[in-house]
N, C-alpha and C positions, 0 to 999 in steps of 0.2 A: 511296969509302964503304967502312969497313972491315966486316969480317965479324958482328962485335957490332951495329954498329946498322943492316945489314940485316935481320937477324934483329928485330930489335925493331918495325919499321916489319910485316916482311911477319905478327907480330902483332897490331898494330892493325888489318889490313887484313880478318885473318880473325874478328876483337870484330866488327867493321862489317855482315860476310855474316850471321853468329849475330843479332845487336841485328835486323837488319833483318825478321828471321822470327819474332820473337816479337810474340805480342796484345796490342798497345796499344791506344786508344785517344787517336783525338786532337780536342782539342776546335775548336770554333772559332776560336780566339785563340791556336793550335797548342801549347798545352801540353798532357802526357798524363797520362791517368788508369790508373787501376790495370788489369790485365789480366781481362779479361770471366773470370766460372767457367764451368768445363768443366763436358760435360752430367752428368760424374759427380759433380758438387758438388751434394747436396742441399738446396732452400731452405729457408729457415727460416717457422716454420708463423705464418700472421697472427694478432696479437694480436685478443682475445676484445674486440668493443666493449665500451666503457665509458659508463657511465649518461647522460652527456651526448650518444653517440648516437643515444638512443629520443625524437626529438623529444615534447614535453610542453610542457602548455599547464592552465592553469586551468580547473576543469570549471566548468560554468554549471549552475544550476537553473533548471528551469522549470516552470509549473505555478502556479495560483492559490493564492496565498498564505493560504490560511484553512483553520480545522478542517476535517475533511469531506472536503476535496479531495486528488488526490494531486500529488504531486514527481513530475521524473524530473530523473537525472542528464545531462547533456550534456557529452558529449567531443572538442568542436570542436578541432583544432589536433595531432589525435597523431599520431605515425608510425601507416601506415596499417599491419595486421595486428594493430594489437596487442590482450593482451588484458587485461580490466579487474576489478578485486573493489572492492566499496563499502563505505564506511563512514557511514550518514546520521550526524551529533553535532546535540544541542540545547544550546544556550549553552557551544560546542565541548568536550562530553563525550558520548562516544559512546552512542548508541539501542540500551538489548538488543534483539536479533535484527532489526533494522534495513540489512541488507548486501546488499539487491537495486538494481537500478536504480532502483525506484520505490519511492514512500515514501510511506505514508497519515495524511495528517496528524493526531493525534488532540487529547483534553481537555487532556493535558498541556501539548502544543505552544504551546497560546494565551499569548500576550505576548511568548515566548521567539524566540530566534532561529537558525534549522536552515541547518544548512550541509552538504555531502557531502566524502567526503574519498575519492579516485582514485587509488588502486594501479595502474598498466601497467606491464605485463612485454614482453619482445619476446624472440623467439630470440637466444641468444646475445648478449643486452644485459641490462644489471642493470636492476632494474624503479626505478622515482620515484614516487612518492607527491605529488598535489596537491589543496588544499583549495581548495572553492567558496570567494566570500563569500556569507556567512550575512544570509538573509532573513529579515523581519520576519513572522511568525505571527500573523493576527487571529481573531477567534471568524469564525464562517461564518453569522451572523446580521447582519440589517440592523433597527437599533433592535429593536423588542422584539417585530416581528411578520416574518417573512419573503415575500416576495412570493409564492414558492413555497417546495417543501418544500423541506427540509433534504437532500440525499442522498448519503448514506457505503458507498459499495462499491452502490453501485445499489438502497438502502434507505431510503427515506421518513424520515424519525424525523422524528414529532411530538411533542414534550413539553412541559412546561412551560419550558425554555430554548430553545427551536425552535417557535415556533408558528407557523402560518398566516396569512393577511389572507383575511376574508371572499369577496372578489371570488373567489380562486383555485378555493375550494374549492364544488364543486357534485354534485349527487346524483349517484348513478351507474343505471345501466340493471338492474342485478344483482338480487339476494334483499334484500329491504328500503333498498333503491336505493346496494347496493354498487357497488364496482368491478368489471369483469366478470371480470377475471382471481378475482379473491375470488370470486367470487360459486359458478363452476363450480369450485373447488376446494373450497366447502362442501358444494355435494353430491355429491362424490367421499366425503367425510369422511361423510356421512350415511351413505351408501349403504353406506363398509365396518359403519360405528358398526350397523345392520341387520343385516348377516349375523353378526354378533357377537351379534347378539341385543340391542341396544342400542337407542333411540330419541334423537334428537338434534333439539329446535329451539331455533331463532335467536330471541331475545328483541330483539336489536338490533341493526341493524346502521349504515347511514349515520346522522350526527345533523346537523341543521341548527345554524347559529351559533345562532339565537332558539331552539329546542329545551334547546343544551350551557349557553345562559346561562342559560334556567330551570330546569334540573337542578345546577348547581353552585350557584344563590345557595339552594335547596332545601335542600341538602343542609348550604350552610354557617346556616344556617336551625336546620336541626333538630340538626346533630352540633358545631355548633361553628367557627370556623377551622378550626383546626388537623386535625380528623380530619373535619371536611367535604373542606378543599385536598384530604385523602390518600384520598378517597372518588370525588372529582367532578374532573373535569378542567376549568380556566377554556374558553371557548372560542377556537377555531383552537389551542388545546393538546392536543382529543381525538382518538384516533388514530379515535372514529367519526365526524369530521369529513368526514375524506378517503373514507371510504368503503372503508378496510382492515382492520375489526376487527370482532369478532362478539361478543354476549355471550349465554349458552348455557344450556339447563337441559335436562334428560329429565325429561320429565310433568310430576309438581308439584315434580320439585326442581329445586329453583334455589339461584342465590346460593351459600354456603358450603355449604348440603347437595348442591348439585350436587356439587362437590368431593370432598364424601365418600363419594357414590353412588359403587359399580361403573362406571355411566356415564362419570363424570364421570375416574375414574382411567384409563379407556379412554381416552379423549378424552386427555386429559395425556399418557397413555405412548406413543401412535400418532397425533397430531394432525402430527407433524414430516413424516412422509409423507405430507401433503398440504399441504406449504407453511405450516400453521401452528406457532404457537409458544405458551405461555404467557406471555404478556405481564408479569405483574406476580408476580412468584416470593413467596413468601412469606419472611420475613425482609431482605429488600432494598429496603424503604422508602428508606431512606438515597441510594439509586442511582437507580431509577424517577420516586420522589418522592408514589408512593401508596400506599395497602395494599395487600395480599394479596387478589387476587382470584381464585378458580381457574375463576371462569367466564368471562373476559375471552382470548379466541386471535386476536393479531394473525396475520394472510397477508404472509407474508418469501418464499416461493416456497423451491420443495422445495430447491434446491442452498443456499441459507440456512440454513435451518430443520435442516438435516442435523446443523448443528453442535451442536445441543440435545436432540438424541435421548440418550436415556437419562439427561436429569438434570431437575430441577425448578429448580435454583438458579440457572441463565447467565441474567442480563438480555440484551435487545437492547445495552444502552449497553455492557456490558463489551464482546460480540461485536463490537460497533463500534469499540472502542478508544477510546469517547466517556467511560470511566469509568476 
C-alpha cells in the first residue's frame, strides 16, 4: 500500500469517529431524521386558534310561544367557558333593544316568526355567530275569552282583547270584595290621601259578570255604541272583574270633577307609591280602547307602577309592550 492511499483510508476512518458523535435520530425502519435543536434554539410560539376551534352548535329557543310570555335563549353544544351577546330578529330582522338572553314576547310578535342569533367568543379564538330556527308567534288568547288572565311580566291585563271566563273570576275578601293585595294598598293610599288633607273613597271596586253586563248594555243604551264600548267595559273585559281596580271620588266629586279636584291631581301624582296607576290616560283611546277616565286606578304593585311616576300619558298596554 503506497503512502497516497493510506492516507486516504486513515481519513475515512477519522469522517467514521466524527459521524458517529453527531445527534441523529434514528427511526424505526433505521432511516434518520434531522438533528434534535439545542436548548439554545428557541421555539417557535403556537398559532392563535382559529374559529373552528370554539366548538358551536345552533342555539335553541325555549319558552311558550305566544304574546305575553318570555324566550330564552339556549346554548347547548358550546365550548364550555365561553362567552355569549344576543341578538332576538322578528322575521330575521333584528328587535331594537332585544340583546339579552330572554326575550318578552309582545303585540308586534303575533303571527311573525322570532329567532335569536348567538355570538361566542372564547379566549384566544375568534368568536362564530349562530342563528336559532325561528318560531311561530301566536296571540296568548284562547278564542275570545281566556280561562285565566292574560299575564305579561307578572301583570294581569284584562281588556277588551284579553278577557276572562266567568268561572275564573270570583269576589275577593278586600274593600268592596277586592283582591287582598288591592285592597291594603288602598288604604295605604287613603291614609297618605288624609294627611294631605285629602279625603278619598272607593265607589267601586270588584264587579260581578251579571253587575259589568248590566252596566255596559246601560250604557251602550244611553251613550250609543261606540262611546257606550269606550265608557263600559263588555264583561270578563273589566279590570273590576278580577277584583284589581278602584274607581274613586272625594265627597261629592266624582267622575271628571274628581279629576279636576285637588284630590283627584293628588291621587294621580302619588297613586304610583302605592302600587297604583291611572289606568285609562286621556288622549289614548286608540290604545286602552276607552275614554279618559281620571277616576279609574288599576293596582300594578309598586315596583310596576314606578315606571309611571310622574307622567299622565303611559298606558299599561305600552308598559307592557302589548302596544
Amino acid at each position: 500500500m503506497n503512502q497516497r492511499v493510506a492516507c486516504w483510508i486513515a481519513g475515512l476512518a477519522a469522517m467514521a469517529v466524527i459521524g458517529s458523535n453527531l445527534p441523529f435520530a434514528h427511526a424505526e425502519d433505521g432511516s434518520s431524521s434531522s438533528p434534535s435543536p439545542t436548548p439554545s434554539q428557541t421555539a417557535s410560539p403556537s398559532p392563535i386558534p382559529s374559529a373552528e376551534e370554539l366548538v358551536a352548535a345552533r342555539p335553541v329557543v325555549k319558552g311558550i310561544r305566544k304574546v305575553g310570555h318570555q324566550l330564552t335563549a339556549s346554548t347547548p353544544g358550546w365550548s364550555a367557558g365561553a362567552t355569549f351577546s344576543y341578538q332576538w330578529l322578528r322575521n330575521g330582522k333584528p328587535i331594537r333593544g332585544a340583546s339579552g338572553v330572554t326575550y318578552w314576547l309582545v303585540k308586534a310578535d303575533q303571527g311573525t316568526k322570532v329567532s335569536v342569533a348567538v355570538t361566542g367568543g372564547l379566549t384566544g379564538a375568534a368568536s362564530r355567530t349562530e342563528t336559532s330556527l325561528a318560531v311561530k308567534i301566536t296571540d296568548g288568547k284562547t278564542g275570545k275569552k281566556l280561562t285565566k288572565p292574560f299575564v305579561v311580566k307578572g301583570v294581569w291585563v284584562i281588556n277588551k282583547d284579553h278577557r276572562v271566563a266567568k268561572k275564573y273570576l270570583k269576589k275577593g275578601p278586600g274593600v268592596l270584595g277586592s283582591k287582598k293585595e288591592a285592597s291594603k294598598a288602598l288604604v295605604k293610599l287613603q291614609k297618605a290621601a288624609k294627611r294631605a288633607g285629602y279625603t278619598i273613597q272607593p265607589t267601586s271596586g270588584y264587579r260581578s259578570y251579571s253587575l259589568q253586563t248590566t252596566i255596559w248594555k246601560r250604557n251602550i243604551r244611553i251613550l250609543g255604541k261606540k262611546r257606550g264600548e269606550q265608557m263600559a267595559a263588555p264583561p270578563g273585559a273589566s279590570e273590576h272583574n278580577a277584583g284589581l281596580a278602584f274607581d274613586l271620588r272625594s265627597g261629592s266629586k266624582r267622575g271628571y270633577a274628581f279629576g279636576r279636584s285637588n284630590a283627584g291631581k293628588w291621587v294621580a301624582k302619588n297613586a304610583w307609591k302605592y302600587g297604583f296607576i291611572l289606568r285609562y290616560p286621556k288622549g289614548k283611546t286608540a290604545i286602552t280602547g276607552f275614554a279618559y277616565e281620571p277616576w279609574h286606578f288599576r293596582y300594578v304593585g309598586v315596583e310596576n307602577a314606578r315606571a309611571f311616576a310622574g307622567t299622565k300619558k303611559l298606558t299599561l298596554e305600552e308598559y307592557l309592550g302589548l302596544a
